[in-house]
C-alpha positions in Angstrom: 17.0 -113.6 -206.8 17.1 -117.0 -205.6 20.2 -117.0 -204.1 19.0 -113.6 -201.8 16.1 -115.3 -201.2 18.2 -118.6 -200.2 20.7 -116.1 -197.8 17.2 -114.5 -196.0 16.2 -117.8 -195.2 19.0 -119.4 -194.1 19.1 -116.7 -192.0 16.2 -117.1 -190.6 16.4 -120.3 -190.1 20.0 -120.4 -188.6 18.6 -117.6 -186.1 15.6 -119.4 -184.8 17.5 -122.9 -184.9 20.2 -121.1 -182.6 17.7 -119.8 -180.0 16.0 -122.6 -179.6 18.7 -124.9 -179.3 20.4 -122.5 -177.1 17.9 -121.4 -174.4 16.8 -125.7 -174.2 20.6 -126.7 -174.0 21.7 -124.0 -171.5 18.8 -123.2 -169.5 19.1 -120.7 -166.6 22.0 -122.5 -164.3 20.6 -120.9 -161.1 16.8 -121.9 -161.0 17.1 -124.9 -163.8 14.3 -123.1 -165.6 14.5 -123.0 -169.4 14.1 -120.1 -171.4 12.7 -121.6 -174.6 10.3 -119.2 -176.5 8.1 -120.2 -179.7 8.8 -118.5 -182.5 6.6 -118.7 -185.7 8.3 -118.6 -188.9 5.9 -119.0 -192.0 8.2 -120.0 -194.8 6.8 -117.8 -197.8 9.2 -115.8 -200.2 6.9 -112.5 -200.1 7.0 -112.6 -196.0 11.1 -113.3 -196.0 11.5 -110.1 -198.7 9.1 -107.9 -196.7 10.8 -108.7 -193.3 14.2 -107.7 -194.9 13.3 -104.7 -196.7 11.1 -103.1 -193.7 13.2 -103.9 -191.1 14.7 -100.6 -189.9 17.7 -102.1 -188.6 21.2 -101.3 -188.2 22.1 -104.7 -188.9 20.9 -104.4 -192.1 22.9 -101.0 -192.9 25.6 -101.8 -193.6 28.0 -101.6 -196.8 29.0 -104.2 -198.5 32.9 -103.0 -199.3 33.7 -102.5 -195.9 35.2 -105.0 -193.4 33.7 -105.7 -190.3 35.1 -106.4 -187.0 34.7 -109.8 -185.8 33.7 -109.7 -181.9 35.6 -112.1 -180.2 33.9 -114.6 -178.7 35.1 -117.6 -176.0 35.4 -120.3 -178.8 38.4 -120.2 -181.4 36.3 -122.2 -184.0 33.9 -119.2 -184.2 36.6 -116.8 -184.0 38.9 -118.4 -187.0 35.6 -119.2 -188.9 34.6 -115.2 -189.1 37.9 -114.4 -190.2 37.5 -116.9 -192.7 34.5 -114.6 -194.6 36.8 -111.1 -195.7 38.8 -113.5 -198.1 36.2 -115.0 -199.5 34.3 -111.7 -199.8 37.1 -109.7 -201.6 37.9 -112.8 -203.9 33.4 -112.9 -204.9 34.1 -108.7 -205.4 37.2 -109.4 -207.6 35.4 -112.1 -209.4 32.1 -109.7 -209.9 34.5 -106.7 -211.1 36.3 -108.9 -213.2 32.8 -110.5 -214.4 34.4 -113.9 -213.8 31.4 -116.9 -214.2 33.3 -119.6 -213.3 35.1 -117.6 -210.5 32.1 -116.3 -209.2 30.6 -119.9 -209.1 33.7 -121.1 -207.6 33.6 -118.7 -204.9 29.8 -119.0 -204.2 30.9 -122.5 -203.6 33.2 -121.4 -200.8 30.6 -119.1 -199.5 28.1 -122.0 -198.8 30.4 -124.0 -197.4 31.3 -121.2 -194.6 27.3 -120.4 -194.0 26.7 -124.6 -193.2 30.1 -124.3 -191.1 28.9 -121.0 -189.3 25.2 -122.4 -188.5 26.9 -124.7 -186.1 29.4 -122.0 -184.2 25.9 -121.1 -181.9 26.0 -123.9 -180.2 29.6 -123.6 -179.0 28.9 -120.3 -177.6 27.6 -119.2 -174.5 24.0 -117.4 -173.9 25.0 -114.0 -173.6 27.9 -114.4 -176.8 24.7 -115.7 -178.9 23.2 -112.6 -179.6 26.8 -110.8 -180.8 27.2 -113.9 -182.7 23.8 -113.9 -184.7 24.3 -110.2 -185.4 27.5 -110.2 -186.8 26.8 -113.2 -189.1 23.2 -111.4 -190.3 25.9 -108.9 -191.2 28.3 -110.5 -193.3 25.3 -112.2 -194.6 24.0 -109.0 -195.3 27.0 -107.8 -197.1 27.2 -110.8 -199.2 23.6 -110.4 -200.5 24.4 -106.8 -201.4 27.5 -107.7 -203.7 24.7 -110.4 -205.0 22.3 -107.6 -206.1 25.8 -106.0 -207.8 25.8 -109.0 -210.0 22.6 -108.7 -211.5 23.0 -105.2 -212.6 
């Protein structure tokens, strides 16, 4: 439970730390004006569990055994960095089928090593790839805490 909990709100977090830094760094080019809106996030486990399980999203339908396509985006990093997450996916589903502690430790290692790598890709992008960018991580983020909940059945 903590680690879902953990995922949601580094989620949240990575999304509203990308828009922010994002509309103050690359303000509107022709006018100069900035596009900076305030966001409130109250940090409170029954809020982040509620926003995830009413949200009627499609972002949040999505099955955890398939593979997603990675949109490409101008920046390499951020394209080699989301095709980093299908290896380390099927490995976590190997190590789940197999019910493999250590591996499954080992490879939860790996998984939060890629979400600290990925909450800096945002600010390599561009306004208009940020949106495609934070949807496709929500995702794969999505997916892993899926496979998660497969773990504690």
């Amino acid at each position: 439970m903590k680690k879902l909990l953990f995922s949601f709100m580094a989620t949240g977090l990575l999304a509203t730390t990308l828009i922010s830094c994002q509309s103050n760094q690359k303000g509107t080019q022709e006018t100069g004006a900035d596009s900076t809106q305030t966001i409130t996030v109250e940090d409170s486990s029954k809020t982040a569990a509620a926003a995830a399980t009413t949200n009627g999203s499609e972002l949040l339908k999505v099955s955890p055994n398939v593979k997603l396509e990675a949109p490409q985006f101008s920046n390499e990093d951020v394209n080699n960095g989301f095709t980093q997450f299908e290896p380390i996916k099927q490995e976590y589903m190997a190590a789940i089928n197999a019910n493999d502690a250590a591996k499954i430790k080992e490879v939860t290692a790996k998984y939060n090593s890629w979400i600290k790598n990925a909450a800096t890709w945002g600010s390599k992008l561009t306004k208009d790839e940020n949106q495609m960018y934070i949807d496709h991580y929500t995702k794969l983020v999505t997916q892993w805490d899926k496979l998660s909940l497969k773990l504690k059945k």
